[in-house]
C-alpha positions in Angstrom: 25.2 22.8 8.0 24.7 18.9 7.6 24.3 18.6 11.2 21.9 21.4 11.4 19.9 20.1 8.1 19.6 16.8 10.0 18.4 18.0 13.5 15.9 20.0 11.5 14.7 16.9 9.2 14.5 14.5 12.5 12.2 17.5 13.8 10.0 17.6 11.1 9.6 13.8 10.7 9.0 13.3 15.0 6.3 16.4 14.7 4.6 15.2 11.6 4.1 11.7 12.9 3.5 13.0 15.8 0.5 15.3 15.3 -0.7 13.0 12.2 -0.4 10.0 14.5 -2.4 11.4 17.2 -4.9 12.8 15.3 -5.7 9.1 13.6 -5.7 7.3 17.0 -8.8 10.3 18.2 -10.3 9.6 15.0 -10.4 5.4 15.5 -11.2 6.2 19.4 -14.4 8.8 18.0 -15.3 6.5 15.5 -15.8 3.5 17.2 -17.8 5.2 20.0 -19.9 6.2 16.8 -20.5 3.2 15.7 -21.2 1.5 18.6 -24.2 4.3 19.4 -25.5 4.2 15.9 -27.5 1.6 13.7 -25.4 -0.1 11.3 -25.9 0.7 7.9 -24.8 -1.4 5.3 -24.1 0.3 1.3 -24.6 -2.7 -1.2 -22.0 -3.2 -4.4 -25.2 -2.9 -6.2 -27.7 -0.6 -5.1 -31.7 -0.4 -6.9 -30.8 3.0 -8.0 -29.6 3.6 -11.7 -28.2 6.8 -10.3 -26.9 6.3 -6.7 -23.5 7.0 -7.1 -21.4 9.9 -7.0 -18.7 10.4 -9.3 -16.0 12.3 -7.7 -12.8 11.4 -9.4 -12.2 11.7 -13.4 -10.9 9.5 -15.4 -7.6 11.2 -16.1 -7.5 11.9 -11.9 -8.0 8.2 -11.6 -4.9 7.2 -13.9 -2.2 9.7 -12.7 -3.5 8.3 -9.1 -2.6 5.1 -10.1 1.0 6.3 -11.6 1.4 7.4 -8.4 0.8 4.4 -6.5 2.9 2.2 -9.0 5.9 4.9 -9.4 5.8 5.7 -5.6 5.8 1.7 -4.5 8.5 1.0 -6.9 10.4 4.4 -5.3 9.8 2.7 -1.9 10.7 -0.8 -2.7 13.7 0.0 -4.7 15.1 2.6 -2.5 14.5 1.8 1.1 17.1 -1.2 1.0 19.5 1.3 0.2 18.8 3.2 3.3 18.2 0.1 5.9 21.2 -1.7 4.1 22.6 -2.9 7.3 19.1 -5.1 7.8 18.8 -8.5 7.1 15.7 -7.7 5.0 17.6 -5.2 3.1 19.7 -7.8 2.1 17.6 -10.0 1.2 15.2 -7.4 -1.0 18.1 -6.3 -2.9 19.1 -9.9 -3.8 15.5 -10.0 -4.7 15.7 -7.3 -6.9 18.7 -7.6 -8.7 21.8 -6.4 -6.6 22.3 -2.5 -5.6 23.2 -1.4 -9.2 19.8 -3.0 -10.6 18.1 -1.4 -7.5 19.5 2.0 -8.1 18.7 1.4 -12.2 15.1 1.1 -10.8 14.9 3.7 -7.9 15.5 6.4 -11.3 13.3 4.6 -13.8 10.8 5.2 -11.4 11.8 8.6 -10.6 11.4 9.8 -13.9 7.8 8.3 -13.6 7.6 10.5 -11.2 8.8 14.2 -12.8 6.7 12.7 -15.6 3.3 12.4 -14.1 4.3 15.7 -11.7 5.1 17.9 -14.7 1.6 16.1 -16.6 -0.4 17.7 -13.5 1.3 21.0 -14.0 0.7 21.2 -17.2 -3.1 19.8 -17.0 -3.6 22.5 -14.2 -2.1 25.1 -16.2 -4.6 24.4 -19.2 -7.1 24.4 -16.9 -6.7 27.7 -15.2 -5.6 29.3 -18.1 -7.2 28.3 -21.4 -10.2 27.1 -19.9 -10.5 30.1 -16.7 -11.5 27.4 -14.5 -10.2 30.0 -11.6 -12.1 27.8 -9.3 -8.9 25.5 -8.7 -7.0 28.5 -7.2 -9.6 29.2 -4.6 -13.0 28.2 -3.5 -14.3 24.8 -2.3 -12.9 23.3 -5.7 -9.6 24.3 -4.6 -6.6 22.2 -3.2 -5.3 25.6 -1.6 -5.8 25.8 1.9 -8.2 28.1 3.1 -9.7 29.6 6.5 -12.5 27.0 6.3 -9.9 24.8 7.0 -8.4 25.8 9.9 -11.3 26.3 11.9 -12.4 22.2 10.5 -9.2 21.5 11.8 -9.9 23.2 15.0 -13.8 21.9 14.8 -12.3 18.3 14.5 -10.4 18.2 17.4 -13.6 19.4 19.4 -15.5 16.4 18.1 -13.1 14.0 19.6 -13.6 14.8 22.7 -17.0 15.3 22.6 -16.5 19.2 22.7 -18.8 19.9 19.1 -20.4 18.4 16.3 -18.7 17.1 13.7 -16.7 19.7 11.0 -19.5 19.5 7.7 -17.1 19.2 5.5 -17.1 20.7 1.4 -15.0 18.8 -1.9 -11.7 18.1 -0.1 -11.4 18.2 3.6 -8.0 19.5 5.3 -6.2 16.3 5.5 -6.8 15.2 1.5 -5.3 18.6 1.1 -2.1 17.8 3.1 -1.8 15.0 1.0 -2.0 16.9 -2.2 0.9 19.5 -1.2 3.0 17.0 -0.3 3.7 15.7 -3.2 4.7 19.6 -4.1 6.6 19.0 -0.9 8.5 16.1 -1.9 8.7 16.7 -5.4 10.9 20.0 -4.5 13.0 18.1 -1.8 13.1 14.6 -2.9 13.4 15.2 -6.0 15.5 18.0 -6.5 17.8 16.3 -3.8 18.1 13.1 -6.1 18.8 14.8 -9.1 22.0 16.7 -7.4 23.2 13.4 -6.4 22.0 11.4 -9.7 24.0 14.3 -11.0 26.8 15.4 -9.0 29.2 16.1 -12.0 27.0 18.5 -13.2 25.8 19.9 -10.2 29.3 20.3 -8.5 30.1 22.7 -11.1 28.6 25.2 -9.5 27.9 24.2 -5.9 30.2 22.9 -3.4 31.3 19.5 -2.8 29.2 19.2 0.6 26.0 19.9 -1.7 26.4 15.8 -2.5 25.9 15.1 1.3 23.5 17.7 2.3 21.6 16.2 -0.5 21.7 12.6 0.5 20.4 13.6 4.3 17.2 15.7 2.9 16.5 13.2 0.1 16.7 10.2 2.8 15.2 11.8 5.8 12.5 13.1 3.1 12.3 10.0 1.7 11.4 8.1 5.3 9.2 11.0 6.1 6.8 9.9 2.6 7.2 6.9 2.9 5.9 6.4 6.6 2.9 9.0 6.1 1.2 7.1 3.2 1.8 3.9 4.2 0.2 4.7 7.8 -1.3 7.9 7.7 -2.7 7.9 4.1 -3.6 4.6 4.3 -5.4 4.8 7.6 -7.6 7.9 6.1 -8.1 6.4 2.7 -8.6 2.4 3.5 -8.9 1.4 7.6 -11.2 4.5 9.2 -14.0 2.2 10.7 -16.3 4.0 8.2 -13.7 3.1 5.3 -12.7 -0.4 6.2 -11.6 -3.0 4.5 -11.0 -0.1 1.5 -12.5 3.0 -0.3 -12.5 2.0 -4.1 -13.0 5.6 -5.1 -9.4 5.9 -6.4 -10.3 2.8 -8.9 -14.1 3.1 -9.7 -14.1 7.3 -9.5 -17.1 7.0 -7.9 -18.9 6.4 -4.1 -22.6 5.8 -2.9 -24.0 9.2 -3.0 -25.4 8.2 0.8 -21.7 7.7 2.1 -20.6 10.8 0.1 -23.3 12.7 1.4 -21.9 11.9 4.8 -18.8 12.3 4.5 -18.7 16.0 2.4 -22.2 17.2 2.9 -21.4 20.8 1.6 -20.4 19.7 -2.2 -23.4 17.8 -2.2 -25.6 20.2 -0.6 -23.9 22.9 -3.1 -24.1 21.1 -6.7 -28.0 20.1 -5.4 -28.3 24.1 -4.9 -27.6 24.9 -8.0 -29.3 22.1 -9.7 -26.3 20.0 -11.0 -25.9 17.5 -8.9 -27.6 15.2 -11.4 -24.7 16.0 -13.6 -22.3 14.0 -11.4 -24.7 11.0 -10.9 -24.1 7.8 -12.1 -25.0 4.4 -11.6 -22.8 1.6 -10.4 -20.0 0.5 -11.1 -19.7 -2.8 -12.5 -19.1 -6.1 -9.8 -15.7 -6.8 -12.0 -14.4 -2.9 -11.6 -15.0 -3.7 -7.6 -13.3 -7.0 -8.4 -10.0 -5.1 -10.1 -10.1 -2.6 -7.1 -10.2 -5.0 -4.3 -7.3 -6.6 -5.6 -4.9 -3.6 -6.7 -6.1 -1.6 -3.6 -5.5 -5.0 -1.7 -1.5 -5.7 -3.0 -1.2 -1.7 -2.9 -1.8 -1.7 0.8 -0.5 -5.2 2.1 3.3 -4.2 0.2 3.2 -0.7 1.8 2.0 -1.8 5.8 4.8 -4.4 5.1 7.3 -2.5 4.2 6.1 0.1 7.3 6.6 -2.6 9.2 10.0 -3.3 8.3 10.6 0.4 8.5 10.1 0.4 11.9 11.5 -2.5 13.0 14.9 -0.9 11.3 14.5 2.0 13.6 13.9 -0.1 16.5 16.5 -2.7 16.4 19.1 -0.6 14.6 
């Protein structure tokens, strides 16, 4: 069984980096032969407009986002020393941090940060669907769930990289923003129901077998490496280095992006809200040069800790 769990966690992680990674490297390779045929465009920090902006995130999306970044980075930091402990950087980090019991203090201080802001989304969602019949989150271009439309962007995608079609228009969340958002369902379930059995083994042990410890030490560290290395290349590359995205996409600080990019980029909301006369509703104006300021430099320490410790990831896998 723990050989088995392991050949089938070392698949997953080789065919997830593996279509994810491909699919970036047509995306830079399309979107530089854009570029390079089409008039630059440059979007101002502050545009004439009092209303040129679209707001796209909340408030209360924009703070759990950044309880994620914080509790996930500290997950990373604290954690991945423990797996790579046979590194030279491992050894140095730890010492760094503390030693490997003030490592493993924070690795579940952190965690719980994590269940916390999970269980908040649950329970926001819940409210929303329920109390308020906001049905639209379940399905529908509001939605998170997958749908057809989907697929056949997916499909539509791979077209435009070679040339083969136009580019998918794409509605509120495009296919690979909702891969992100399931999995952090994903990991929540295996990561963290594989670190409480082993935060827990008394408890646990009591009514499965002794090999559960193990089994759950291979899916929470396989798991772990598979989260870790998809949002500190693939996330990152989608959210902050695409050519049309470069240096960084403040949206996940200020809530909000130049309704021209927007427009671009998810054509269909836009073309939607304007439908039905409400797109006014989610037009604001700028947001202000010391917001941009903030965001450049969270965003900034956000990214250069995770491509470092990518980085390091790798060269563990390499030379060890």
């Amino acid at each position: 069984m723990l050989f088995w769990t392991s050949v089938g966690m070392t698949a997953l992680l080789i065919s997830v980096f593996t279509f994810f990674g491909l699919h970036s490297l047509l995306w830079l390779r399309r979107s530089w032969k854009d570029k390079r045929s089409t008039p630059p465009t440059s979007l101002s920090d502050s545009p004439k407009s009092d209303k040129s902006y679209f707001q796209r995130l909340t408030y209360f999306q924009r703070a759990m986002h950044g309880v994620v970044i914080v509790s996930f980075l500290g997950l990373a930091i604290s954690g991945l020393p423990l797996k790579f402990s046979e590194t030279h950087w491992a050894s140095w980090l730890i010492a760094l941090l503390g030693g490997f019991r003030t490592a493993s203090t924070l690795h579940r201080v952190f965690a719980v940060a994590t269940f916390g802001y999970f269980i908040t989304h649950l329970v926001h969602i819940t409210y929303r669907v329920v109390v308020k019949g906001e049905g639209n989150l379940l399905w529908g271009p509001d939605s998170m769930v997958p749908q057809p439309k989907d697929i056949s962007d997916l499909y539509g995608t791979f077209l435009w990289f070679f040339g083969k079609g136009p580019k998918p228009r794409f509605d509120r969340w495009a296919y690979w923003e909702k891969f992100d958002y399931w999995a952090v369902f994903w990991g929540m379930g295996i990561i963290g129901g594989s670190g409480l059995v082993m935060a827990f083994p008394t408890f646990f042990t009591q009514f499965l077998p002794g090999s559960a410890i193990n089994l759950a030490l291979i899916v929470h560290s396989e798991e772990a490496l598979l989260a870790t290395g998809f949002i500190f290349a693939i996330h990152f590359f989608n959210t902050h280095l695409k050519p049309e995205k470069y240096p960084m996409d403040m949206t996940f600080y200020t809530g909000s992006t130049a309704l021209e990019e927007y427009e671009r980029e998810h054509p269909l909301e836009v073309e939607r809200l304007r439908a039905a006369g409400r797109l006014d509703e989610r037009l604001v104006g700028p947001p202000p040069a010391e917001a941009i300021s903030r965001a450049r430099r969270y965003g900034f320490t956000a990214v250069a800790i995770g491509l470092t410790l990518l980085v390091l990831i790798i060269g563990a896998i390499v030379l060890y």
